[in-house]
C-alpha positions as CSV (number, residue, x, y, z in Angstrom):
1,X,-19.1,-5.3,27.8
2,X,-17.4,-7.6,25.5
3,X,-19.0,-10.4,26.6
4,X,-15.9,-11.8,28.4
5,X,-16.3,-13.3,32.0
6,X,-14.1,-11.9,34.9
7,X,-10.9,-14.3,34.3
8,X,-11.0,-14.2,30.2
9,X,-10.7,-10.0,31.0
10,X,-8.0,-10.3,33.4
11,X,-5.8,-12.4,30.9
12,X,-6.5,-10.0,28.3
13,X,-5.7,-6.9,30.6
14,X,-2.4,-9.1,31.1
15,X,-1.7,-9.8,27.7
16,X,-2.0,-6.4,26.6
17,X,0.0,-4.7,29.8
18,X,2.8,-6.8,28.4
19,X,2.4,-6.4,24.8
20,X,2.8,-2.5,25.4
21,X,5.4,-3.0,28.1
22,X,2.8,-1.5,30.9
23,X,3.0,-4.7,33.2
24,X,5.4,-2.4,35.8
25,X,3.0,0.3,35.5
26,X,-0.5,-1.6,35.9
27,X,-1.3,-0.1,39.4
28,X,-0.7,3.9,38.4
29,X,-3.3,6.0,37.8
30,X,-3.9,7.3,34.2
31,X,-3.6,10.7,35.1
32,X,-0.3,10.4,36.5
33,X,1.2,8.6,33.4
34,X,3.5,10.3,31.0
35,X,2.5,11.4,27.5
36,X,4.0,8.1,25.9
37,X,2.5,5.9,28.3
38,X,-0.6,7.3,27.8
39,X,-0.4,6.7,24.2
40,X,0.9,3.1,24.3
41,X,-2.4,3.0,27.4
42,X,-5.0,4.2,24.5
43,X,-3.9,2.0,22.0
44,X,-3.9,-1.4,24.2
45,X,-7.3,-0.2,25.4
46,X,-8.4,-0.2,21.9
47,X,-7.3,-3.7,21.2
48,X,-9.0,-5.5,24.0
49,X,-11.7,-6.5,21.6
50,X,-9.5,-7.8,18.8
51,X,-10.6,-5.4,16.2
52,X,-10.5,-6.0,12.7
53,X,-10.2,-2.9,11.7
54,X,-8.4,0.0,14.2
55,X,-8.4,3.6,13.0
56,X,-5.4,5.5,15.1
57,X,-5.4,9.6,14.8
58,X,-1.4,10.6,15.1
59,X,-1.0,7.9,18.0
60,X,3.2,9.4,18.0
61,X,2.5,12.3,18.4
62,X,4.5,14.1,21.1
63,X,6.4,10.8,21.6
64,X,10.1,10.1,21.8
65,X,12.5,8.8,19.5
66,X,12.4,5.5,21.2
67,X,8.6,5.3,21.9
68,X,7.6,5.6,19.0
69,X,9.7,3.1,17.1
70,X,8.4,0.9,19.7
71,X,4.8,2.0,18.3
72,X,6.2,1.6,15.1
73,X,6.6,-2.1,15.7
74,X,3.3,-2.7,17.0
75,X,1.6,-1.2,14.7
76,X,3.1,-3.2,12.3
77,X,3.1,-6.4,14.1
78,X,-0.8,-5.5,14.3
79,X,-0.8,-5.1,10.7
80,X,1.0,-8.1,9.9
81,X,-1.3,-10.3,12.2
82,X,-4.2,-9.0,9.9
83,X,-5.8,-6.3,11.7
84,X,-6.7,-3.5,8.8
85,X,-5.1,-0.1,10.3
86,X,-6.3,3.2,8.9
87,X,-3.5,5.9,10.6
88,X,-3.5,9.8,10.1
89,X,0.1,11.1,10.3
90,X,1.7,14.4,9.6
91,X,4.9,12.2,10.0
92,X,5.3,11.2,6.6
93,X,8.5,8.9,7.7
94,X,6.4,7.4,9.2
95,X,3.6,6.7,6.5
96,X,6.8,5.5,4.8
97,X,8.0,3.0,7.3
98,X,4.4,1.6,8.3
99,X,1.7,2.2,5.4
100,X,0.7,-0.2,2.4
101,X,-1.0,2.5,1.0
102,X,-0.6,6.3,0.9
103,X,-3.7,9.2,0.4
104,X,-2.5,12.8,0.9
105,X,-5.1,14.9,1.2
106,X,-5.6,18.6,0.2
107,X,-8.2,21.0,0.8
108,X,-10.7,18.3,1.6
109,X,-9.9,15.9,-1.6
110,X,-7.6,13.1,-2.4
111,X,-4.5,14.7,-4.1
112,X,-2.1,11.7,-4.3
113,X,-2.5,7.8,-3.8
114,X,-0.3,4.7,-4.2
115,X,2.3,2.6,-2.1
116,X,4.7,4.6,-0.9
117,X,7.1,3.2,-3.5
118,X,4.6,4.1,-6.6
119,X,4.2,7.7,-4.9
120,X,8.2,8.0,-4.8
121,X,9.1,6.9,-8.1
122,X,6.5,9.2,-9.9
123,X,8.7,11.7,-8.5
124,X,11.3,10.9,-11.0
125,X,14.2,12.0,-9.2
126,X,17.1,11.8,-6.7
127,X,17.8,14.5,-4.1
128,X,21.7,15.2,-4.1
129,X,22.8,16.7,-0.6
130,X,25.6,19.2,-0.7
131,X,27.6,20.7,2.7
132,X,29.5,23.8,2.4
133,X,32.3,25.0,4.9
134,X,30.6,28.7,5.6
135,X,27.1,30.0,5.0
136,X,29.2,32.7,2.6
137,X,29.8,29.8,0.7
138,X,26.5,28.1,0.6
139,X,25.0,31.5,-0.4
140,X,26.8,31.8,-3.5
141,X,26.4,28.2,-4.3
142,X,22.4,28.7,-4.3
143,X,22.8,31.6,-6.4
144,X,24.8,30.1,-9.1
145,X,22.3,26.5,-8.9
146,X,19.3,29.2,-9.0
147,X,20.8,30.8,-12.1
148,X,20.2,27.3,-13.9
149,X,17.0,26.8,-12.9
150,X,17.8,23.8,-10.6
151,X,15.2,23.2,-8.0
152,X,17.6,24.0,-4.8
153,X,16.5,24.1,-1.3
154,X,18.9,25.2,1.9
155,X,18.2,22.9,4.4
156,X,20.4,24.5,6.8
157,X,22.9,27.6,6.8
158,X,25.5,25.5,4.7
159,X,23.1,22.2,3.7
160,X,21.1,22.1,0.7
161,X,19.8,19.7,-1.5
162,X,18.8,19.3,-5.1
163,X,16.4,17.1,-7.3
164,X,18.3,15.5,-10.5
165,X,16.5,13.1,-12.6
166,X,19.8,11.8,-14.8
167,X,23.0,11.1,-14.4
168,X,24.1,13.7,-16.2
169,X,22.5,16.4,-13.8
170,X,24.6,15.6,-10.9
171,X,27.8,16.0,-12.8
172,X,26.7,19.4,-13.7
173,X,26.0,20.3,-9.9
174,X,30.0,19.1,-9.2
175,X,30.9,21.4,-12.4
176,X,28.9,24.4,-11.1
177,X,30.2,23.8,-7.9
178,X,34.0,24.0,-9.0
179,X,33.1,27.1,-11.4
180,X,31.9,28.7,-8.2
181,X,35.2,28.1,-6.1
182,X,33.5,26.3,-3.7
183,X,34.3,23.3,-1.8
184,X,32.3,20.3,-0.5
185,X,32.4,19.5,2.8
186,X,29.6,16.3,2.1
187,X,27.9,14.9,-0.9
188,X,25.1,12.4,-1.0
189,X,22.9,11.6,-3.1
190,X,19.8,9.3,-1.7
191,X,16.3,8.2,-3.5
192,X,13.6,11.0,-2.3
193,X,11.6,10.6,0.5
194,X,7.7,11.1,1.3
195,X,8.9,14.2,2.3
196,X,9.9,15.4,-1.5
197,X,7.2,13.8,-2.9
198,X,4.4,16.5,-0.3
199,X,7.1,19.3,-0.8
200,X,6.7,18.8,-4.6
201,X,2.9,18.7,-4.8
202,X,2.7,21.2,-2.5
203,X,4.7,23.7,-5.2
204,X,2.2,22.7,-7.6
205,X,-0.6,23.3,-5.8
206,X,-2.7,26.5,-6.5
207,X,-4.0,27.9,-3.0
208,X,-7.3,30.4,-4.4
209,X,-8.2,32.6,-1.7
């Protein structure tokens, strides 16, 4: 259809079989392959015509840990070679790791857009983990942080993080934390992540009904 003869379509079938790491599964029925080959199947299909421009809808979705970062690196080796790639994502990792440029949408309209180094540092903050010993103790530690306003968040029964914008802040979090009684188990503190960036639109987001 592509205006390729016979030989031309069987080195391209080739090419792509071993791009995607399908060459030991040519002779299998699509039906019968699993979820991740299936993925890696659609998107080798979609490149037999060298596309400049390839729009992929959640291609890692349902995949696993080590399919996907495989996906990850094609996608970005197809990115690199030129080829203009417009992906939709829920995985916002994964807009991180793969996309020059970011657009969250929201109700139908464009709620945020930049790099996804722009998107982070508009945030204006770093997200300090803290580990408790006991859930007991991870309870009163979220009261006493929610007492001074501090934007907390448990991430599990004796995780939970917090967004500091100075310094300063996150030696008030090891003061309230020794006024508390409590001790840390862990303490990081890390640049935020996509994932901060949504979770703080989203809180500032007005849903009318």
């Amino acid at each position: 259809m592509l205006g390729a003869d016979r030989q031309q379509a069987r080195d391209r079938a080739d090419e792509l079989l071993g791009l995607f790491e399908l060459t030991t599964h040519a002779d299998l029925p699509a039906r019968v392959c699993s979820g991740g080959l299936r993925r890696r199947l659609d998107l080798a299909a979609s490149l037999v015509g060298t596309p400049d421009v390839l729009f992929l809808d959640e291609p890692s979705t349902g995949l696993d840990p080590v399919s996907r970062s495989g996906l990850w690196e094609i996608i970005a080796g197809l990115a690199g070679a030129g080829t203009t790639v417009v992906l939709t994502t829920q995985y916002l990792d994964e807009a991180d790791r793969l996309a020059d440029e970011v657009i969250v949408l929201g109700f139908g309209h464009i709620t945020l857009a930049g790099t996804p180094a722009q998107l982070k540092s508009e945030l204006g903050q770093q997200i300090v983990s803290l580990t408790v010993a006991s859930a007991a103790e991870a309870e009163l530690l979220f009261r006493r942080m929610a007492e001074w306003g501090l934007p907390v968040s448990m991430k599990t029964a004796t995780m939970m993080t917090v967004a500091v914008t100075a310094p300063a802040d996150i030696v008030g979090l090891v003061r309230i934390t020794d006024a508390a009684g409590v001790s840390l188990c862990g303490f990081t503190v890390n640049e935020p992540s996509l994932d901060d960036v949504y979770r703080s639109l989203h809180r500032s987001m007005v849903v009318s009904p």
